[in-house]
PASEBA-1860 file (N, C-alpha, C; in nm, 3 decimals):
! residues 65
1> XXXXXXXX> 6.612/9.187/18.516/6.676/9.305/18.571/6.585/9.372/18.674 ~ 6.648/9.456/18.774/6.553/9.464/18.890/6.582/9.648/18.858 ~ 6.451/9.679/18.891/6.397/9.835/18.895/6.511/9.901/18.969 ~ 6.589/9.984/18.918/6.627/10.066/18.985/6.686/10.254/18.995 ~ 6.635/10.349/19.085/6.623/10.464/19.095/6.774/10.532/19.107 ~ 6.873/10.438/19.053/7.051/10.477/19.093/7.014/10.604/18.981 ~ 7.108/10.692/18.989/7.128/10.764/18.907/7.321/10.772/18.852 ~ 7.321/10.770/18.728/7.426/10.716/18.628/7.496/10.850/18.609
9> XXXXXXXX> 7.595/10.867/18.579/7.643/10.977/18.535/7.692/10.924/18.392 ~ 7.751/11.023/18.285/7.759/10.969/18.148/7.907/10.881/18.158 ~ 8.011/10.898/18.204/8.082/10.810/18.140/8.038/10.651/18.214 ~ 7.977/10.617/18.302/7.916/10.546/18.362/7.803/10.455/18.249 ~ 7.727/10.577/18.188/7.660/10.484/18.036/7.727/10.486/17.964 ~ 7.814/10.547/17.894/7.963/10.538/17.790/7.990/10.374/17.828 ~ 7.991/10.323/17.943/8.082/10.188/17.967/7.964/10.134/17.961 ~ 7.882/10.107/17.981/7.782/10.035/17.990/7.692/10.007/17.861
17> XXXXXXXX> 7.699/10.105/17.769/7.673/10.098/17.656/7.740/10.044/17.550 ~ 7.844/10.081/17.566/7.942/10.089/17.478/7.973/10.156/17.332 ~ 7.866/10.267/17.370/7.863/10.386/17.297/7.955/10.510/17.307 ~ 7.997/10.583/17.204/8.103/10.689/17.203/7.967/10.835/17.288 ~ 8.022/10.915/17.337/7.950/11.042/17.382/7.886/11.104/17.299 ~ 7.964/11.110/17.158/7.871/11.187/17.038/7.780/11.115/16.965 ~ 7.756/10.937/16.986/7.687/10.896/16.938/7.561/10.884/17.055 ~ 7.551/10.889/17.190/7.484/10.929/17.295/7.411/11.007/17.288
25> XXXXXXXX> 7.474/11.130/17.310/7.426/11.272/17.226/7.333/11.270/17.080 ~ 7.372/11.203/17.011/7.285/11.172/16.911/7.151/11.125/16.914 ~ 7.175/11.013/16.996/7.075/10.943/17.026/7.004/11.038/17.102 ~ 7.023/11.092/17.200/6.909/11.182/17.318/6.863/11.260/17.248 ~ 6.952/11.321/17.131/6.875/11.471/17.062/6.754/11.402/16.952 ~ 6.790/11.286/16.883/6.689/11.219/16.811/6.552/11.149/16.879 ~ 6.590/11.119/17.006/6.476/11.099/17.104/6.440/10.889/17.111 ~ 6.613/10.857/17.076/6.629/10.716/17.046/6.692/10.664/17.172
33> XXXXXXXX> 6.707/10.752/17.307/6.803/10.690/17.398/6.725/10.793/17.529 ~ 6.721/10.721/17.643/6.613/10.783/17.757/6.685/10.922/17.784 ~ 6.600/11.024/17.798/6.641/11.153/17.860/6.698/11.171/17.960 ~ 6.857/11.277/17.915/6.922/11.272/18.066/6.838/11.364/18.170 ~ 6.901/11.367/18.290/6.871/11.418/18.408/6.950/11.570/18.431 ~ 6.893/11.674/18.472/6.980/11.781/18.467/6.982/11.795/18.595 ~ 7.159/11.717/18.652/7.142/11.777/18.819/7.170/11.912/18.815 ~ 7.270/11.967/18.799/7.299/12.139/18.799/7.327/12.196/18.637
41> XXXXXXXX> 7.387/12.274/18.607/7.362/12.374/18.489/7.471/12.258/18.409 ~ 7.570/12.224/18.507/7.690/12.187/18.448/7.711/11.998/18.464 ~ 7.628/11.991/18.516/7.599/11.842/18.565/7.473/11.710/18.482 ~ 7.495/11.639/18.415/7.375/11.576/18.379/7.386/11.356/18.415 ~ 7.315/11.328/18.430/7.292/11.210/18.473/7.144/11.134/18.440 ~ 7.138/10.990/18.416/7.022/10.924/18.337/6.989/10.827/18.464 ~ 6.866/10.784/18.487/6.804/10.650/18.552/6.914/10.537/18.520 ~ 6.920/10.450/18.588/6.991/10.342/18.576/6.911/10.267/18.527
49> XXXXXXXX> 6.816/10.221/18.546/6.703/10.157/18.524/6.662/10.187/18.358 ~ 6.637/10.288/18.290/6.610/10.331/18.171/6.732/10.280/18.107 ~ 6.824/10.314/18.172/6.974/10.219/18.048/6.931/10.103/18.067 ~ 6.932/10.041/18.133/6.944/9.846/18.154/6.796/9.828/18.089 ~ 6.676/9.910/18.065/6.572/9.900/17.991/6.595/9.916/17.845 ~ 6.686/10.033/17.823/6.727/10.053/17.655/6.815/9.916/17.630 ~ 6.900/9.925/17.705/6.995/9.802/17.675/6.926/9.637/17.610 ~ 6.796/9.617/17.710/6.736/9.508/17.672/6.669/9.531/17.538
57> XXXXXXXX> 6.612/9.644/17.548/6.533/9.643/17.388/6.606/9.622/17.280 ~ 6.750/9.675/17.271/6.823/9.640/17.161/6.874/9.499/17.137 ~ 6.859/9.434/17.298/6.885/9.275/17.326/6.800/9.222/17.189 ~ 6.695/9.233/17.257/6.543/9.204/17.214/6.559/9.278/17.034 ~ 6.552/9.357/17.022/6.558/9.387/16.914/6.646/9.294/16.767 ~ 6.752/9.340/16.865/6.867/9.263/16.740/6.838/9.117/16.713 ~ 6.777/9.024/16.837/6.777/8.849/16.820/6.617/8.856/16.724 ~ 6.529/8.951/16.710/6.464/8.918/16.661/6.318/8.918/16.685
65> X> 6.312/8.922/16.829/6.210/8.821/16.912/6.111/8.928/16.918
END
């Protein structure tokens, strides 16, 4: 996977994860899923790069390796 500085908005990791929002939320408040980004008060968004990084660890995780 190649480095990258995109910035994601949440239903964007919702699909990509294939995680529900409240289990998302879960994860960020437990400190198990990369910290979102606060564009404005009402706005939040994550690295692209940090998902496709979480994503692999659980790759990695689940086979074992």
């Amino acid at each position: 996977m190649s480095i990258s500085n995109k910035i994601v908005r949440l239903p964007q990791v919702i699909q990509k994860t294939g995680l529900s929002r409240s289990t998302l939320y879960s994860l960020i408040n437990s400190g198990d899923f990369p910290q979102k980004i606060k564009l404005s008060p009402r706005a939040m968004s994550f690295l692209e790069s940090e998902i496709d990084s979480w994503i692999a660890d659980r790759v990695t995780a689940s086979k074992g390796v």
